[in-house]
C-alpha positions as CSV (number, residue, x, y, z in Angstrom):
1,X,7.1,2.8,14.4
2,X,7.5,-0.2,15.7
3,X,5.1,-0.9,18.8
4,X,6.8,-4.3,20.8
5,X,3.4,-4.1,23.1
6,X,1.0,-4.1,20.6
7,X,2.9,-7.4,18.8
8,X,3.0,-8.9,22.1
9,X,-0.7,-8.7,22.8
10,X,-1.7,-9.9,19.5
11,X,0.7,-12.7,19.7
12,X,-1.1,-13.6,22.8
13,X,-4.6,-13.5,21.4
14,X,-3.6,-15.5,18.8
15,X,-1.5,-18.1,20.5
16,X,1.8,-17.5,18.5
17,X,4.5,-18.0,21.0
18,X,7.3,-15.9,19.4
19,X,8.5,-13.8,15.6
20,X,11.1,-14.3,13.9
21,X,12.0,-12.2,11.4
22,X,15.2,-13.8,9.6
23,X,17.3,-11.6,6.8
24,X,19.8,-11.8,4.4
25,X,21.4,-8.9,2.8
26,X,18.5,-6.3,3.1
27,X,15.8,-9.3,1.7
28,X,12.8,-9.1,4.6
29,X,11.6,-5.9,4.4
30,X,9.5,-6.5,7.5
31,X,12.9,-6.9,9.5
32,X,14.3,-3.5,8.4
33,X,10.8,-1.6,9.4
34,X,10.7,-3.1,12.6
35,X,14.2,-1.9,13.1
36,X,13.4,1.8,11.5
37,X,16.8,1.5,9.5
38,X,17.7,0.6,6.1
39,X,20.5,-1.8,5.3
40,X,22.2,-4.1,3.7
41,X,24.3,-6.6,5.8
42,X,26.0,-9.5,4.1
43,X,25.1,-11.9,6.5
44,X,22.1,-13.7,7.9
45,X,20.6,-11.7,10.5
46,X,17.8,-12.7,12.7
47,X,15.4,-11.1,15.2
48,X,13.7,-13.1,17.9
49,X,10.1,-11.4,19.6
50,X,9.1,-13.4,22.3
51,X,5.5,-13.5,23.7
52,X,7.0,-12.0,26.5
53,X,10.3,-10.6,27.4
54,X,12.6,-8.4,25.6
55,X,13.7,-8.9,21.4
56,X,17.1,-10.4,20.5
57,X,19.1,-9.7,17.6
58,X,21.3,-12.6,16.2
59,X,23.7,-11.3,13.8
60,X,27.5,-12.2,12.7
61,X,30.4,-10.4,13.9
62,X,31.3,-9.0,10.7
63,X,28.0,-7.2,10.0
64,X,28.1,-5.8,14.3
65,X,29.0,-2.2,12.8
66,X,25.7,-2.2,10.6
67,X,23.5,-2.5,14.0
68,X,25.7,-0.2,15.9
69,X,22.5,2.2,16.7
70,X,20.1,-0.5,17.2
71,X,19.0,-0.7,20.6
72,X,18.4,-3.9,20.8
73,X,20.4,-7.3,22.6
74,X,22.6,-8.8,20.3
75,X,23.7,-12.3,20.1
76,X,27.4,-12.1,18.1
77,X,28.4,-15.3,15.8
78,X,30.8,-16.6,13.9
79,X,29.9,-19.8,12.0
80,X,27.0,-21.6,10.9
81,X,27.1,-24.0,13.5
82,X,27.2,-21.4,16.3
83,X,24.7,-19.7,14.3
84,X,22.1,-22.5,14.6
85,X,22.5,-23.5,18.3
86,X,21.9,-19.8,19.5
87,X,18.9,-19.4,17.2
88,X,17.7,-23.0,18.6
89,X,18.5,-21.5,22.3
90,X,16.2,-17.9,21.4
91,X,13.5,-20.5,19.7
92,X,13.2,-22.5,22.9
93,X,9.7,-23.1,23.9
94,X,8.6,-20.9,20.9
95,X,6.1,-24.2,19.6
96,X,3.8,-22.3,17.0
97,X,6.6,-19.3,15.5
98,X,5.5,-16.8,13.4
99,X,7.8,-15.9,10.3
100,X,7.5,-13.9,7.1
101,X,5.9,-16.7,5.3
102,X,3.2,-17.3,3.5
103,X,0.6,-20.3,2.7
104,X,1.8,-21.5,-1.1
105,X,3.2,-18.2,-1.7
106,X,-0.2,-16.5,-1.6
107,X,1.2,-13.3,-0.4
108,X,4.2,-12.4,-1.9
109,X,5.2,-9.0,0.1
110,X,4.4,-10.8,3.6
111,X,6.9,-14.3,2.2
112,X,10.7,-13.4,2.5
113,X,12.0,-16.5,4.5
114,X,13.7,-19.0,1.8
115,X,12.2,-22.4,1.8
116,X,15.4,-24.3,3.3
117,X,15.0,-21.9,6.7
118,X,11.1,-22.7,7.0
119,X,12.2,-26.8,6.8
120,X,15.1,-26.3,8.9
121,X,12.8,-24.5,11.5
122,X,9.9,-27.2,10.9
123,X,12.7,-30.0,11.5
124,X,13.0,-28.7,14.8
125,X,9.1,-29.2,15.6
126,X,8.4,-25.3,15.0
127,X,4.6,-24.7,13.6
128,X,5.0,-22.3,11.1
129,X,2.8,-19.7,10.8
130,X,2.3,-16.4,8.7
131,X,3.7,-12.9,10.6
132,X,1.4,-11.0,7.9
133,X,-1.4,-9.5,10.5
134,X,1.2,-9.2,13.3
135,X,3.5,-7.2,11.2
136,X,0.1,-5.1,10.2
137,X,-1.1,-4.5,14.3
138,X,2.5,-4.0,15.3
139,X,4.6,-2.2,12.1
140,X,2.3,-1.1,10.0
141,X,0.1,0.9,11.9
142,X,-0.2,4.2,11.8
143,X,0.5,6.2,14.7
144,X,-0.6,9.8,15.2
145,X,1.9,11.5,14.2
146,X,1.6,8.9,10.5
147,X,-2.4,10.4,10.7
148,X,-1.5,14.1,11.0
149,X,0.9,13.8,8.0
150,X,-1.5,12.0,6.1
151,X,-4.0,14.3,6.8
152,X,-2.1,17.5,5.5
153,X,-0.6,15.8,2.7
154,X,-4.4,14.8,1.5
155,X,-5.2,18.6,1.9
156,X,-2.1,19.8,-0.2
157,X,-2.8,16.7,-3.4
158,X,-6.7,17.8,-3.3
159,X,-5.8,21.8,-3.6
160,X,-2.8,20.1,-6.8
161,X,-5.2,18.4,-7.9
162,X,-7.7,21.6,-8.6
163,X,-4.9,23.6,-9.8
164,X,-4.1,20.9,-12.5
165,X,-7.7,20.7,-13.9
166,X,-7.6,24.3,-14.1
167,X,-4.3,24.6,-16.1
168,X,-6.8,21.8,-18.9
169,X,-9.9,24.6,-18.4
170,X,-7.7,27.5,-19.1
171,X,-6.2,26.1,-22.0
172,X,-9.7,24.8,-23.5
173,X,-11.1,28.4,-22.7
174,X,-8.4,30.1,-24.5
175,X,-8.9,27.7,-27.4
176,X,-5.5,26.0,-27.0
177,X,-4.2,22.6,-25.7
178,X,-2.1,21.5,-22.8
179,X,0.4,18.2,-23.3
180,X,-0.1,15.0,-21.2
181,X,4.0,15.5,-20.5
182,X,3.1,19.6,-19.3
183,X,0.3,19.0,-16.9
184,X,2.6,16.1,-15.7
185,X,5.6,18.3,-15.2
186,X,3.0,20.7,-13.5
187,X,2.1,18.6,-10.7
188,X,6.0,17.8,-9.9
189,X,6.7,21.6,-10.1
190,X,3.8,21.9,-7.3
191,X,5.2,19.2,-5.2
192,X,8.3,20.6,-5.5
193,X,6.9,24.1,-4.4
194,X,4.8,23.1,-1.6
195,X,8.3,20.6,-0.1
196,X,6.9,17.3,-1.0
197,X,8.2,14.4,-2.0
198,X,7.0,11.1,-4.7
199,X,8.1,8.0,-5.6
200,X,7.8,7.5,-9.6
201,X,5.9,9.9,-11.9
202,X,2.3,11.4,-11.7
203,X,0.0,9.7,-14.0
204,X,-1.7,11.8,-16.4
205,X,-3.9,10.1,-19.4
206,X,-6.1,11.9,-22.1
207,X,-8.9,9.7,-24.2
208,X,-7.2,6.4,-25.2
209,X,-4.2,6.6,-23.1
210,X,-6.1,6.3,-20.1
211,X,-7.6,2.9,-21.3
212,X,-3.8,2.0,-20.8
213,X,-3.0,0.8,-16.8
214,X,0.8,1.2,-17.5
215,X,0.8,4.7,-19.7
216,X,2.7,7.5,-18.4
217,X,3.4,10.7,-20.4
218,X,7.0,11.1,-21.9
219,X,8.3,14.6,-23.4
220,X,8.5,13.0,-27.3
221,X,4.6,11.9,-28.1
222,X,2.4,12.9,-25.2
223,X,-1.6,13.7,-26.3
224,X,-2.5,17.2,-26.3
225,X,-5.8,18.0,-24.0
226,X,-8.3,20.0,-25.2
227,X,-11.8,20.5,-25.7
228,X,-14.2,17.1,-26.3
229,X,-11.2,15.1,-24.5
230,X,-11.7,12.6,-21.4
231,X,-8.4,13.1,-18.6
232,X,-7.8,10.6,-16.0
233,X,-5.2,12.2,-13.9
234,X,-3.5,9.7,-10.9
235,X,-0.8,11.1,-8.2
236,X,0.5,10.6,-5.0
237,X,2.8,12.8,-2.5
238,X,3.7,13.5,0.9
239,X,5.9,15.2,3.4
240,X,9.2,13.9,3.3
241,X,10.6,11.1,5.4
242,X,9.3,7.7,6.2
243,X,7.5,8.1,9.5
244,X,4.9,10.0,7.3
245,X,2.0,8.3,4.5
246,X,1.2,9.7,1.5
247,X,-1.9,10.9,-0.2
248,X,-2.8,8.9,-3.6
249,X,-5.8,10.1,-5.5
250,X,-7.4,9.5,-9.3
251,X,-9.7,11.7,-10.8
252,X,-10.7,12.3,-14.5
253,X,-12.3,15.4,-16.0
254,X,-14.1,16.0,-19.4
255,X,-13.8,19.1,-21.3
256,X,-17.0,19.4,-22.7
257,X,-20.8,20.2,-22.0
258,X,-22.4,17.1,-22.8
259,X,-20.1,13.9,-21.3
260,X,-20.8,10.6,-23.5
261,X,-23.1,8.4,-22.7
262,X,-20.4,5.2,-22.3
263,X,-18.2,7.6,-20.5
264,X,-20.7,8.2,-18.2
265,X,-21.9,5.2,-17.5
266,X,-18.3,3.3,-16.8
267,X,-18.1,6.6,-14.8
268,X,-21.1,5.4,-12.7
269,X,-19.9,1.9,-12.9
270,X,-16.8,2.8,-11.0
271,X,-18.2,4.6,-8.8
272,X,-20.3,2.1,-7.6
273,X,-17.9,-0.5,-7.7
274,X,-15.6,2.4,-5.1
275,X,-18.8,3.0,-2.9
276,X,-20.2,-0.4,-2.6
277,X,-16.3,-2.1,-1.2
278,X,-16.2,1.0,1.2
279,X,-19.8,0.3,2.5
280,X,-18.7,-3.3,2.7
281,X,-15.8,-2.6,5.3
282,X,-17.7,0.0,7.2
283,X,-21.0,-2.7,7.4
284,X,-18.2,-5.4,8.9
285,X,-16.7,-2.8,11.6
286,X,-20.4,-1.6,12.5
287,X,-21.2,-5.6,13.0
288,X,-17.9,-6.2,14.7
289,X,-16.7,-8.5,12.1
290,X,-13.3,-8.2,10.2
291,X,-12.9,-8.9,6.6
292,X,-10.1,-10.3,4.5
293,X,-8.4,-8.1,1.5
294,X,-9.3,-10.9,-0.8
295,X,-13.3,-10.5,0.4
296,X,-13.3,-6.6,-0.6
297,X,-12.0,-7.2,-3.7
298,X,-14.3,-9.8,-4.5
299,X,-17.4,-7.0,-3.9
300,X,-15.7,-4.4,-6.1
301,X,-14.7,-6.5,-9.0
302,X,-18.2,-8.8,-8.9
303,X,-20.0,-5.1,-9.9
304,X,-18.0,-4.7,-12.5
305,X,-18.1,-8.0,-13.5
306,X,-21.8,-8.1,-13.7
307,X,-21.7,-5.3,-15.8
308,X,-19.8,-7.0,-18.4
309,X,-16.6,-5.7,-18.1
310,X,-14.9,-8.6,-15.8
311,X,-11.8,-8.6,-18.2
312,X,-11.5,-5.2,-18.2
313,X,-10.6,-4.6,-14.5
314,X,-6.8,-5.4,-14.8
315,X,-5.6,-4.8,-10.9
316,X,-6.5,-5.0,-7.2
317,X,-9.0,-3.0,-6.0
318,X,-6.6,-1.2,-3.2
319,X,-3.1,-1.4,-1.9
320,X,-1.4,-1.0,1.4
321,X,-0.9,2.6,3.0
322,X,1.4,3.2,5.8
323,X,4.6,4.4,7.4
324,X,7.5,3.1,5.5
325,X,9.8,3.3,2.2
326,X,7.2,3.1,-0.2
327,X,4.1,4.7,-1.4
328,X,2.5,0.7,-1.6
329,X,3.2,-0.1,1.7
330,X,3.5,-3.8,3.1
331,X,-0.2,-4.1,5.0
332,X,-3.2,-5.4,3.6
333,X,-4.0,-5.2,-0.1
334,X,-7.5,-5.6,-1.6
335,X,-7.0,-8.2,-3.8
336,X,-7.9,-11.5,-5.3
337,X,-6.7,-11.0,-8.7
338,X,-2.8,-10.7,-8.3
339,X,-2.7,-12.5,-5.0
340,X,-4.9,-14.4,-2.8
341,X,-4.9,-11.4,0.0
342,X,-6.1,-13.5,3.6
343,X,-4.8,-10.6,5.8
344,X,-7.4,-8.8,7.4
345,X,-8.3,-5.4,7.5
346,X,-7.3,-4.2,10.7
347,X,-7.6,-1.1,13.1
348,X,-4.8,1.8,12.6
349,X,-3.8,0.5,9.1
350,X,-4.8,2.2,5.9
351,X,-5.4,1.6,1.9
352,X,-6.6,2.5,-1.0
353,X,-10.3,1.7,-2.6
354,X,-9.3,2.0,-6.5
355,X,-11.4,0.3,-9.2
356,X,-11.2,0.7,-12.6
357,X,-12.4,-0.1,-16.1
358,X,-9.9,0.0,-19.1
359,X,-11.2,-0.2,-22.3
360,X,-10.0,1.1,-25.9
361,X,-11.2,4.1,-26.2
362,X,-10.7,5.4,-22.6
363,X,-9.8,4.0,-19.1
364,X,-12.1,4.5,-15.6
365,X,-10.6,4.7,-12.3
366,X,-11.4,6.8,-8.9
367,X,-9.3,6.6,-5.8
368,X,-10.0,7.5,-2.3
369,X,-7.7,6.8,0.7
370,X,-9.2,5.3,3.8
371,X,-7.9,4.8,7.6
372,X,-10.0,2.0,9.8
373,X,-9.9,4.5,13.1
374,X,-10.0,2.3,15.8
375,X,-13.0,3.7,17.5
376,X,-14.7,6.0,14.4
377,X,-14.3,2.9,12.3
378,X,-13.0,3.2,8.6
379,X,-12.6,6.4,7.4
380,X,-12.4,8.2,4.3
381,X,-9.2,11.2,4.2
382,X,-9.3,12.1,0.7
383,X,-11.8,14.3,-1.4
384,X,-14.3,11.5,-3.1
385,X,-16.0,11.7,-7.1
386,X,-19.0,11.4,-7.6
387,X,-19.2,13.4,-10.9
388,X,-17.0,13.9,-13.5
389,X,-14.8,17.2,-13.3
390,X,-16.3,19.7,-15.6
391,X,-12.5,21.2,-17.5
392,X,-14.8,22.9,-20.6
């Protein structure tokens, strides 16, 4: 939930003397989580945070009935005109404003203000400045309650994730096969069973299907899994509402007594590449330094670089966790790949550390979750690979 205090104090740290977070029809999806509804106006709609003093939403009269139930002051208009001189009145004294912008589009999912609003704003001496890390300390954060549900959810994926590697062992003890599409439908029939809910499919890859980033299994042409094969198996749940984070784990088995040598050693390559950008955020909280998304992905992908697979690593190292709509939520990625990621890793938010190598013949990648506690520093919640699963 939204915490006005704690975006207050970090807009005074930071000298940012007031956030606005301006909409139009649903488009800033920072607006919506500060708010804790979802909707889709038809108007602009815009919410002033001070440095101090109470938030003000400016919104037209035709949209009033989609804010009936936000507790918030409103400021009613009709016209454009009107429109401008009360944001101009809300912006007064507000020198260096934070928005949901971003430096050359750098940052996609912190940039929803349209160009003509950051001119217009600029044109009437505003400094512009990115809301990305005061959206993370303020929205993003994860409050207990966000924790606990994390917590059980990781509990509930771990124990789903046993029971799918033993449906592959069964099978490859009784001399049979399991499809790609079964296992896949097994994990949903567990999330359904144990009341929890996923956005998209689980991910479930046998030998050279797993060397594919974007492979999911369908009922017509799935692989079969059995004995000698390699399984990279990727899911995410949680309980059911958006006040509580999910749990996202990958994890691959081999079903067989002697693992390849070049699966073991991308294996190993992985993990290291996992190990050494966790190390690498817990050094920088230890030190009392703070480190940039951009800067952990940089760690991760230069192993795997070095070991000649640079071109083989096709994604960020880690996305956002959190509270919110969506399983990638809108904090800090670790990335310099897809986007230049500058926000820093902060305490109370979460992410993923997922590396992986994607070659031909079969595809690498281990996921943990981790939460930077605030005192305890960042913290691993999930179970963590070090060996491939034995499923012979």
């Amino acid at each position: 939930m939204f915490s006005l205090a704690e975006a207050q104090r970090f807009m005074a740290a930071e000298g940012i003397d007031g956030w606005l977070m301006h909409d139009y029809r649903g488009s800033n999806l920072f607006f919506w989580q500060v708010l804790g509804v979802s909707r889709t106006p038809t108007r602009r709609a815009m919410l002033v945070v001070p440095r101090s003093g109470a938030p003000v939403l400016l919104i037209h009269t035709v949209d009033q009935f989609f804010f009936h139930d936000v507790a918030i002051e409103k400021r009613i208009y009709r016209g454009w005109e009107e429109m401008r001189a009360l944001l101009r009145q809300l912006l007064v004294g507000a020198k260096r404003l934070a928005t949901e912008y971003s430096d050359e589009g750098a940052v996609p999912n912190a940039a929803f203000v349209d160009a003509g609003t950051i001119e217009l704003l600029r044109s009437w001496g505003h400094v512009i400045v990115t809301s990305a890390d005061l959206f993370q300390v303020s929205a993003a954060a994860w409050d207990d309650h966000a924790i606990a549900s994390h917590k059980d959810a990781c509990l509930l994926v771990s124990g789903i994730k046993d029971a799918a590697f033993d449906q592959v062992r069964s099978a490859v003890r009784a001399g049979r096969t399991i499809s790609e599409y079964a296992l896949q439908r097994f994990i949903l029939s567990e999330f359904e069973r144990l009341g929890l809910e996923t956005e998209g499919q689980p991910v479930v890859q046998a030998n050279a299907h797993s060397g594919i980033v974007s492979y999911e299994p369908k009922a017509e042409g799935s692989a079969a899994i059995g004995a000698g094969d390699w399984l990279l198996i990727d899911f995410w749940a949680r309980h059911p509402g958006e006040p509580n984070v999910y749990a996202d784990i990958a994890w691959g088995g081999f079903a067989g007594s002697v693992v390849p040598q070049k699966l073991q050693d991308v294996f190993d390559l992985v993990r290291r590449a996992r190990d050494a950008a966790l190390d690498a955020i817990r050094l920088a909280f230890e030190r009392g330094e703070t480190l940039m998304g951009y800067e952990v992905d940089d760690i991760a992908r230069g192993i795997i670089a070095a070991a000649g697979h640079r071109d083989a690593f096709h994604h960020r190292t880690g996305h956002s966790m959190g509270p919110g709509k969506r399983l990638h939520a809108l904090g800090v990625n670790l990335d310099n790949l897809e986007t230049h990621d500058t926000r820093r890793i902060l305490p109370r938010t979460g992410f993923s550390i997922e590396p992986g190598v994607y070659l031909p013949e079969f595809g690498v990648r281990l996921e943990i979750n981790v939460f930077v506690h605030p005192t305890d520093g960042p913290t691993v919640t999930t179970p963590i690979q070090d060996q491939i699963v034995d499923l012979s």
